[in-house]
TORKE-528696 format. One record per residue (C-alpha): residue number from 1; residue in one letter; chain; x, y, z. Coordinates in nm, 2 decimals. Layout:
% residues N
pos->NUM, code->A, unit->A, east->X, north->Y, up->Z
...
END
This chain:
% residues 261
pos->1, code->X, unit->A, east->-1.52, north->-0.75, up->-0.24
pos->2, code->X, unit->A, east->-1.63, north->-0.48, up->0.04
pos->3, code->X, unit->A, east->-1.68, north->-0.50, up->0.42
pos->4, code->X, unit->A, east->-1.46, north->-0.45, up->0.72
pos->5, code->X, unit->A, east->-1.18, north->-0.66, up->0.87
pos->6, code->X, unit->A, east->-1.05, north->-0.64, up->1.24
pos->7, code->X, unit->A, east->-0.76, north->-0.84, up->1.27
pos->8, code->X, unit->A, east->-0.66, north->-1.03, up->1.55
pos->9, code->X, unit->A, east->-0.30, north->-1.03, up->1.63
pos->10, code->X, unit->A, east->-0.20, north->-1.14, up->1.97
pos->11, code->X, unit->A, east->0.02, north->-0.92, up->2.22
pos->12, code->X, unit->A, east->0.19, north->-1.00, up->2.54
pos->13, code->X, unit->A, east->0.12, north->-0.78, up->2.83
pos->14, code->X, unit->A, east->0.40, north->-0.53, up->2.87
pos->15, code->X, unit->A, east->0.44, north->-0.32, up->2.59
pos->16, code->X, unit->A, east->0.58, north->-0.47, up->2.26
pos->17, code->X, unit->A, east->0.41, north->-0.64, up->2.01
pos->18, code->X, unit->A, east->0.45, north->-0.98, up->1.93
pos->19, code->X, unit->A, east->0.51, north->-1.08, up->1.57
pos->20, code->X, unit->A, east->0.25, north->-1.15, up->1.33
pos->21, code->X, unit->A, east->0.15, north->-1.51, up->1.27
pos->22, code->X, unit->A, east->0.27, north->-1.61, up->0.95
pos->23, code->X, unit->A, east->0.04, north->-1.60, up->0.64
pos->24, code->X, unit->A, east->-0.09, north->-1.91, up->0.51
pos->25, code->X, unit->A, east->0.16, north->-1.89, up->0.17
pos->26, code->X, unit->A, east->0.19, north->-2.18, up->-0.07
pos->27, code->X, unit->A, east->0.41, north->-2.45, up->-0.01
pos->28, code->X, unit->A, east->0.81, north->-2.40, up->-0.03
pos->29, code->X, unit->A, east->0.84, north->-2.58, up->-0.41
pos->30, code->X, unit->A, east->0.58, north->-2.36, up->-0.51
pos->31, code->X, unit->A, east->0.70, north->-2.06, up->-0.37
pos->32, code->X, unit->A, east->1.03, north->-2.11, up->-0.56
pos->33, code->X, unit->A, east->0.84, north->-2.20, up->-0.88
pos->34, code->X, unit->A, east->0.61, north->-1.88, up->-0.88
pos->35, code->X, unit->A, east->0.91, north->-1.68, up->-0.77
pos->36, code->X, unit->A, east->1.08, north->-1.77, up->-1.08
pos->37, code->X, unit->A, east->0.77, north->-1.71, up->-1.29
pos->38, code->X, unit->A, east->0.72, north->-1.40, up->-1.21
pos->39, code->X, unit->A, east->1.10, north->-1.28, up->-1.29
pos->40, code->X, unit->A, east->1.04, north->-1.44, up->-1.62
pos->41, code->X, unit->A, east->0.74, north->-1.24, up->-1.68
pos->42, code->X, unit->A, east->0.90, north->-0.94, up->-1.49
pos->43, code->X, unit->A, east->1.18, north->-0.93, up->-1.80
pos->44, code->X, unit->A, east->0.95, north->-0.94, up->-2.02
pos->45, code->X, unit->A, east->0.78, north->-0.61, up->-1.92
pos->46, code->X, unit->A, east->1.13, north->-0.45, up->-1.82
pos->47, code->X, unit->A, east->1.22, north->-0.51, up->-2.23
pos->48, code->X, unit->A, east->0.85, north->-0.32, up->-2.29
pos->49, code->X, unit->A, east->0.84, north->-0.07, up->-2.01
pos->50, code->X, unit->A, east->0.57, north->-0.21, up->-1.84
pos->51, code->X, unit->A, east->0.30, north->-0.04, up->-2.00
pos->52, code->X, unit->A, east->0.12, north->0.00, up->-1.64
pos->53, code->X, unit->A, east->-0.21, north->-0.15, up->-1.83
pos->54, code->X, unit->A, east->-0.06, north->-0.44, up->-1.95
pos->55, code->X, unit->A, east->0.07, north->-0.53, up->-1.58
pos->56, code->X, unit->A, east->-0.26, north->-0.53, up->-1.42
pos->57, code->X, unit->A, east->-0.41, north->-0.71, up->-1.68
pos->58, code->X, unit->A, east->-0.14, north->-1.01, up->-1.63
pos->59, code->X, unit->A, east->-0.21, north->-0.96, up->-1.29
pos->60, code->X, unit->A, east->-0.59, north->-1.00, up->-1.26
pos->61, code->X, unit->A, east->-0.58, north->-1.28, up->-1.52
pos->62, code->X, unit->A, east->-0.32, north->-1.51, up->-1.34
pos->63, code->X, unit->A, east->-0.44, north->-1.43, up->-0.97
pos->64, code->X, unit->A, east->-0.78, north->-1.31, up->-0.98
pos->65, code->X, unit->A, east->-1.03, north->-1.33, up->-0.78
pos->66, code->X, unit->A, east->-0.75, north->-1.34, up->-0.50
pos->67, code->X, unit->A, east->-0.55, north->-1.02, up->-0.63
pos->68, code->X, unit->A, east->-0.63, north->-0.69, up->-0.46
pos->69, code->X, unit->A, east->-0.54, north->-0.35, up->-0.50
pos->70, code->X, unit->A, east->-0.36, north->-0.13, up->-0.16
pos->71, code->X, unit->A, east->-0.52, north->0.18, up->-0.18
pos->72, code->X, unit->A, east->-0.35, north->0.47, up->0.06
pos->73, code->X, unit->A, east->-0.58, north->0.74, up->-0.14
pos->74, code->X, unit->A, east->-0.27, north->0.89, up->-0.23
pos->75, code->X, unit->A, east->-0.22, north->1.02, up->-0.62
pos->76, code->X, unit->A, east->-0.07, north->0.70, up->-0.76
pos->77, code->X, unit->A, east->-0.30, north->0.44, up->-0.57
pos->78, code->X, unit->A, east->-0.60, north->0.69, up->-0.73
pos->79, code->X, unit->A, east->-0.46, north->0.63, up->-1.06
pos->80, code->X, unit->A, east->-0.43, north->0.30, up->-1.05
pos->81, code->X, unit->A, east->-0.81, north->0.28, up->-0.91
pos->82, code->X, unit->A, east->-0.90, north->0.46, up->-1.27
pos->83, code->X, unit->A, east->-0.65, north->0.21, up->-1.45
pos->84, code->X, unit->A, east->-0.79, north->-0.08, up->-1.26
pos->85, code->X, unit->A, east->-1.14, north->0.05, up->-1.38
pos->86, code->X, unit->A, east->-1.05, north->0.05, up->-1.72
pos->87, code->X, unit->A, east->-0.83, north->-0.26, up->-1.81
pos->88, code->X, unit->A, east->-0.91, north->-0.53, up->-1.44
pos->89, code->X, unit->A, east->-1.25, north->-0.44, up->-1.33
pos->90, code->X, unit->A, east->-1.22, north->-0.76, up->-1.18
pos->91, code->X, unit->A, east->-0.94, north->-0.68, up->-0.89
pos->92, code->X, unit->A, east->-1.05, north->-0.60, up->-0.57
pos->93, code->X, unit->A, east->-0.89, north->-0.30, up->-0.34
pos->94, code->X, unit->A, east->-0.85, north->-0.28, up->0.00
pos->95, code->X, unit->A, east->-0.69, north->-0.04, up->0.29
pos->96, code->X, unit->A, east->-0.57, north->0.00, up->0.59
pos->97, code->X, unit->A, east->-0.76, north->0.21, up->0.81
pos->98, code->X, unit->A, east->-0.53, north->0.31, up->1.09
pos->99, code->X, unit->A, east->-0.75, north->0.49, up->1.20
pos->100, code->X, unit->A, east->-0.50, north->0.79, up->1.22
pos->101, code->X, unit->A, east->-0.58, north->0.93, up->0.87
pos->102, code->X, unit->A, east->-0.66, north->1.28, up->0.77
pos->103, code->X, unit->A, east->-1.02, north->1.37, up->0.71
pos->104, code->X, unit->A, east->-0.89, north->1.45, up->0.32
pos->105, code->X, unit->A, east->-0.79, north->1.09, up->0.28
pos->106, code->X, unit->A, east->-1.17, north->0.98, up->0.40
pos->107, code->X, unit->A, east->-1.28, north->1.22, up->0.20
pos->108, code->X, unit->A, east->-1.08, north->1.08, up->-0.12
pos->109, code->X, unit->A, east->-1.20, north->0.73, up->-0.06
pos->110, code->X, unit->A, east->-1.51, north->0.86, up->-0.03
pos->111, code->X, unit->A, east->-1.47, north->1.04, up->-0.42
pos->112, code->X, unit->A, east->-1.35, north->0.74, up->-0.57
pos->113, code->X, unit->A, east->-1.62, north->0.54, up->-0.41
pos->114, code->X, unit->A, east->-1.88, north->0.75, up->-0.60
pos->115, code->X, unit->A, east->-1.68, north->0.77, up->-0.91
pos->116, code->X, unit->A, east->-1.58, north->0.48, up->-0.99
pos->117, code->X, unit->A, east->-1.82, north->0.24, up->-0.78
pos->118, code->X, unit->A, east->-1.54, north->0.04, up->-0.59
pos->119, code->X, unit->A, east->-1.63, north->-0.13, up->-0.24
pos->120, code->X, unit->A, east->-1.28, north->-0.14, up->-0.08
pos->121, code->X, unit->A, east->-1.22, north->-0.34, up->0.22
pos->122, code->X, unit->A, east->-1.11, north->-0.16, up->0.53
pos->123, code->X, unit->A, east->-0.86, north->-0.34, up->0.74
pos->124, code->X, unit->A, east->-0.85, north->-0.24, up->1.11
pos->125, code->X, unit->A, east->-0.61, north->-0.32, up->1.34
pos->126, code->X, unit->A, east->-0.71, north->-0.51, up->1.66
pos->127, code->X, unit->A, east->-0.70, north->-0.21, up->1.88
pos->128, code->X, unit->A, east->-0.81, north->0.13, up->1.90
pos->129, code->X, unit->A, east->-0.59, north->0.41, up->1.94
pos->130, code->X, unit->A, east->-0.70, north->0.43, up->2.26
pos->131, code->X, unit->A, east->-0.64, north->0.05, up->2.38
pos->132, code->X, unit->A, east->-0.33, north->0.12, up->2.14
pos->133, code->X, unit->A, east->-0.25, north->0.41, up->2.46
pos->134, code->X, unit->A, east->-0.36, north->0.19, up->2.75
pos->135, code->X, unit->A, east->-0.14, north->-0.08, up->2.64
pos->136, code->X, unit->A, east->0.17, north->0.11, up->2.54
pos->137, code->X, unit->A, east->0.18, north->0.46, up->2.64
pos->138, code->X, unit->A, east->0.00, north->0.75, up->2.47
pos->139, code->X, unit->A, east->0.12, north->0.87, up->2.13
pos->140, code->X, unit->A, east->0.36, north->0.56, up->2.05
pos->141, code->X, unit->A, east->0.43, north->0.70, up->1.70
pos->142, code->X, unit->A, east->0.59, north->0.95, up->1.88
pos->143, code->X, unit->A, east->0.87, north->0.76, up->2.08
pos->144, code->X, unit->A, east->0.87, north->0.39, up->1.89
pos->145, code->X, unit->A, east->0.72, north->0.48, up->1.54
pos->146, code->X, unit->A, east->0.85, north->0.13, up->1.36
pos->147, code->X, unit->A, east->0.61, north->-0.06, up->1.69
pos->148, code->X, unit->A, east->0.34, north->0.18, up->1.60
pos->149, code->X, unit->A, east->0.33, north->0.15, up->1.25
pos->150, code->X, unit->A, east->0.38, north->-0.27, up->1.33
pos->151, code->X, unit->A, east->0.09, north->-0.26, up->1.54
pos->152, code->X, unit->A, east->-0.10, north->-0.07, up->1.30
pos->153, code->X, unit->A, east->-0.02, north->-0.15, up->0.94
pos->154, code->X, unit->A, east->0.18, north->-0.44, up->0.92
pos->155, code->X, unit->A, east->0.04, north->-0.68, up->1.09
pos->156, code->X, unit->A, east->-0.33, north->-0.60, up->0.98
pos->157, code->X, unit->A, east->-0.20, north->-0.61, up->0.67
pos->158, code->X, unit->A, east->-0.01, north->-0.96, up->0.73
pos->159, code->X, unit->A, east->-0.32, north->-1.09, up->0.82
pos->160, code->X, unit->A, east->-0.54, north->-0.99, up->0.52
pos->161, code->X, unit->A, east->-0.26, north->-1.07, up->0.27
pos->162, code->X, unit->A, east->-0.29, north->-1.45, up->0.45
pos->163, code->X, unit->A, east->-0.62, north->-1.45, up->0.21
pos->164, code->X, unit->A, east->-0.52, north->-1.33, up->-0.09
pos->165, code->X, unit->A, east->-0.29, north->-1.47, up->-0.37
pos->166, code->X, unit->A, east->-0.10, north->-1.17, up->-0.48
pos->167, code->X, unit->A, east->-0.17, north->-0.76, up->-0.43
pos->168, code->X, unit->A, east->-0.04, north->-0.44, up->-0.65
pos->169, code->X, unit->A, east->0.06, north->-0.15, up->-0.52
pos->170, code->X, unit->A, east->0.15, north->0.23, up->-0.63
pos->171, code->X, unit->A, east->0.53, north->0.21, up->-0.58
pos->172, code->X, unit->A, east->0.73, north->0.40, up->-0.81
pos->173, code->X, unit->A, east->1.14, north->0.37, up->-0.85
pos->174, code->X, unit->A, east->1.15, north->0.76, up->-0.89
pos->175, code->X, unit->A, east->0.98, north->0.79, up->-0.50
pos->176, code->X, unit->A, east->1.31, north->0.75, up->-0.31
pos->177, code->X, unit->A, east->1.64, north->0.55, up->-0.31
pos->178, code->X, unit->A, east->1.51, north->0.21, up->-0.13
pos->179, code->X, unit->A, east->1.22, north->0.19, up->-0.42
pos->180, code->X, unit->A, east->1.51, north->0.24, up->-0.73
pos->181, code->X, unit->A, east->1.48, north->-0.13, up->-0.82
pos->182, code->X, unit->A, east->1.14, north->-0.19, up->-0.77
pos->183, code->X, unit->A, east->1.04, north->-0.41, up->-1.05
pos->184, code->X, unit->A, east->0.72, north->-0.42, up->-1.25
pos->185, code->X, unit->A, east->0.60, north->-0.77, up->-1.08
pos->186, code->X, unit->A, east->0.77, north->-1.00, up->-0.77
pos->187, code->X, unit->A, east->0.76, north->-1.26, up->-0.56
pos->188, code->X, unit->A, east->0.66, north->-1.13, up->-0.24
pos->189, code->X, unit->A, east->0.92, north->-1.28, up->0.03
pos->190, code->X, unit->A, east->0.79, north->-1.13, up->0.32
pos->191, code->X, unit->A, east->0.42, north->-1.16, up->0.30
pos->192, code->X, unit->A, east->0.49, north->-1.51, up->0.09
pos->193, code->X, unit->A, east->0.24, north->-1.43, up->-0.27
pos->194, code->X, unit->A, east->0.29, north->-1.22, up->-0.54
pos->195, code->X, unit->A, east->0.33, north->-0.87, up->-0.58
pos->196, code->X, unit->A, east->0.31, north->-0.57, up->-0.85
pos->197, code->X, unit->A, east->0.38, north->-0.24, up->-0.88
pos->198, code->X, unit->A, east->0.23, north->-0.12, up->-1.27
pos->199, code->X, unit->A, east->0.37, north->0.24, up->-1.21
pos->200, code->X, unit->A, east->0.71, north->0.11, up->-1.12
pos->201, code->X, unit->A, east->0.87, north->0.34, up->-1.43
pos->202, code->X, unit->A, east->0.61, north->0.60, up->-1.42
pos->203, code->X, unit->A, east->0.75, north->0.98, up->-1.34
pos->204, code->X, unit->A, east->0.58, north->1.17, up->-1.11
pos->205, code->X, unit->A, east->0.50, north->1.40, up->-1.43
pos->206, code->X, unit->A, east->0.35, north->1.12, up->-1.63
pos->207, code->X, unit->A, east->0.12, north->1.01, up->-1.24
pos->208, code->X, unit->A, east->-0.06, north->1.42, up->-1.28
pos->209, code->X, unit->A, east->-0.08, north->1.37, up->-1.65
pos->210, code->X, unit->A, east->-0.31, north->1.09, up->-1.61
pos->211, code->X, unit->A, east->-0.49, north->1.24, up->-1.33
pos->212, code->X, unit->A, east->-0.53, north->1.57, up->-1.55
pos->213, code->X, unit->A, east->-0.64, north->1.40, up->-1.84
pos->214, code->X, unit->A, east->-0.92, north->1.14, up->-1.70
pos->215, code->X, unit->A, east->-1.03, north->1.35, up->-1.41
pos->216, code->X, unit->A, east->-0.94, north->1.13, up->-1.14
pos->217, code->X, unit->A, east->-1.01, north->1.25, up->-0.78
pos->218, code->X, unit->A, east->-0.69, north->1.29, up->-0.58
pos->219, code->X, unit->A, east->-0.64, north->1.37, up->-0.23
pos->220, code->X, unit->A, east->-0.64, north->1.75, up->-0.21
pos->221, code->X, unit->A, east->-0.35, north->1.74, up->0.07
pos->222, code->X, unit->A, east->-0.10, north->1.70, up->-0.26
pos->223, code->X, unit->A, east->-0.17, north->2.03, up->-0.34
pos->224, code->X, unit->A, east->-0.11, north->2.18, up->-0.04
pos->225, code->X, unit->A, east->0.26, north->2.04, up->0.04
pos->226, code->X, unit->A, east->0.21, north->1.68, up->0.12
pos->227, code->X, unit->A, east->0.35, north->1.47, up->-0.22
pos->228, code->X, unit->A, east->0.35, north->1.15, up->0.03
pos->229, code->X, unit->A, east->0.06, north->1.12, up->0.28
pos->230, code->X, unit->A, east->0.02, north->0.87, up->0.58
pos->231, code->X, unit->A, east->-0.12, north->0.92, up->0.86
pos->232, code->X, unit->A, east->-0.16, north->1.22, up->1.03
pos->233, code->X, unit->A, east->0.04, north->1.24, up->1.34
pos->234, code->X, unit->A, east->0.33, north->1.17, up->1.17
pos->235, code->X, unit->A, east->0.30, north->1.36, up->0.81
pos->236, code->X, unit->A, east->0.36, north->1.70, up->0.76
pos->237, code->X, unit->A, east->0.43, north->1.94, up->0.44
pos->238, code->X, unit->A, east->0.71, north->1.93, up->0.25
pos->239, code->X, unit->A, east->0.93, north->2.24, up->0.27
pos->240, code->X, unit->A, east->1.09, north->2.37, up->-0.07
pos->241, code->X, unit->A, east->1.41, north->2.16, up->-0.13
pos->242, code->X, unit->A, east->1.35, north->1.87, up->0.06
pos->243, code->X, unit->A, east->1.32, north->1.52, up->-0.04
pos->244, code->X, unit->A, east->0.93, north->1.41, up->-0.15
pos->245, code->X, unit->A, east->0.91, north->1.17, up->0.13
pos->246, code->X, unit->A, east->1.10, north->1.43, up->0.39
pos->247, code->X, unit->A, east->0.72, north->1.48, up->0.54
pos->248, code->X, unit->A, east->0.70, north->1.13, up->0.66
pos->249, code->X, unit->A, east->0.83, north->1.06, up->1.03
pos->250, code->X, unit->A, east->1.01, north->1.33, up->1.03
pos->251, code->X, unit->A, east->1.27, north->1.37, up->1.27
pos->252, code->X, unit->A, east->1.34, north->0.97, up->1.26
pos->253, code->X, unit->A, east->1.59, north->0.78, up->1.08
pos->254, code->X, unit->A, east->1.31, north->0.59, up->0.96
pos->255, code->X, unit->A, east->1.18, north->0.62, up->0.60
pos->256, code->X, unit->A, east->0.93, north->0.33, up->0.57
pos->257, code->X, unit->A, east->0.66, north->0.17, up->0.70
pos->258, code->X, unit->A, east->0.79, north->-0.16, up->0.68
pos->259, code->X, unit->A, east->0.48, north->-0.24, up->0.43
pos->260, code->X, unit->A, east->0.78, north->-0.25, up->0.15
pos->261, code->X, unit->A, east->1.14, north->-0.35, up->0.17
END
């Protein structure tokens, strides 16, 4: 898997973006069948605490080829890019380019690229940040950050995740209140596939302790105040004290992307 993909999401004229077509999901039956699956096989890995390994491998042999990897090139996406390496060569990785990104992320994609030989997919939304700024304003993610991030992330990543079967991603319950419960492997309800999160029970301690001890490349912005790192007009570094995820859209209510419930 490598390549780029615009999506195309149509917009009305006048400044709010319509909603995303829905992805092409399996039928309802089968939706309710998988859905129970998975929780099966989810209580089976909350009785064994995961291990992060075994997940992906479960993964990649009940979805692959159509299982992919979301990759923000932050610490816990880079380990799993190492863990992927090691026990699902197989699964495929992917990311959204908003186009918005520090250079350090590029950079970090770049790293892992060299290291580990992955050919991620970059998904671009249908406009530029400029016909982003003709269409609605200059610097939306400053007044209307939950448009900007629809326009942006979600709905690219709608339209990709129509393709696929299932995707994993680096949540972890210790990252903030709404990701407690996260469990090891679900049914996806609002992209309609499968979904799972290996590091769900992982500590942030036990994330550097893999990174230390295989050498994976991280995104050098961690070590300079940013433990959660999206794009760039709307992360900044985390003052002493405050919560890890304080840095993101700061100054909003809002605490998410809208990528995760």
């Amino acid at each position: 898997m490598s390549g780029e993909i615009r999506t195309d999401v149509a917009r009305p004229q006048g400044g709010s973006a319509a909603p995303a077509a829905p992805a092409q999901g399996p039928r309802p039956e089968e939706a309710t069948w998988e859905e129970a699956e998975l929780a099966a096989q989810n209580a089976v890995f909350e009785r064994r605490g995961g291990p992060a390994e075994d997940v992906l491998t479960w993964m990649a042999n009940r979805y692959r080829p159509e299982v992919v990897l979301a990759c923000s090139f932050g610490v816990e996406d880079c380990v799993l890019v190492d863990l992927i390496s090691r026990h699902a060569p197989n699964v495929g990785v992917f990311y959204l380019d908003t186009q918005l990104l520090f250079p350090e992320t590029y950079a970090t994609r770049d790293r892992l690229i060299e290291r580990y030989g992955i050919r991620p997919v970059r998904i671009l939304p249908r406009q530029d940040p400029e016909a982003q700024a003709a269409q609605f304003g200059p610097a939306l993610w400053a007044r209307q950050p939950d448009l900007c991030c629809a326009v942006r992330k979600v709905q690219p990543l709608q339209a990709f995740l129509g393709t696929q079967r299932a995707w994993i991603t680096g949540l972890r319950r210790e990252q903030s209140p709404t990701r407690a419960n996260a469990p090891f492997i679900e049914w996806d309800r609002k992209f309609g596939l499968g979904k799972a999160n290996p590091l769900a029970a992982w500590r942030v301690a036990e994330v550097w302790r893999h990174v230390h001890e295989h050498d994976v490349p991280y995104n050098p912005l961690h070590d300079q105040g940013f433990p959660s790192i999206g794009c760039w007009p709307c992360t900044r570094a985390v003052r002493a004290g405050e919560d890890p995820r304080a840095g993101r859209w700061s100054g909003f209510v809002k605490t998410e992307c809208g990528l995760h419930p």
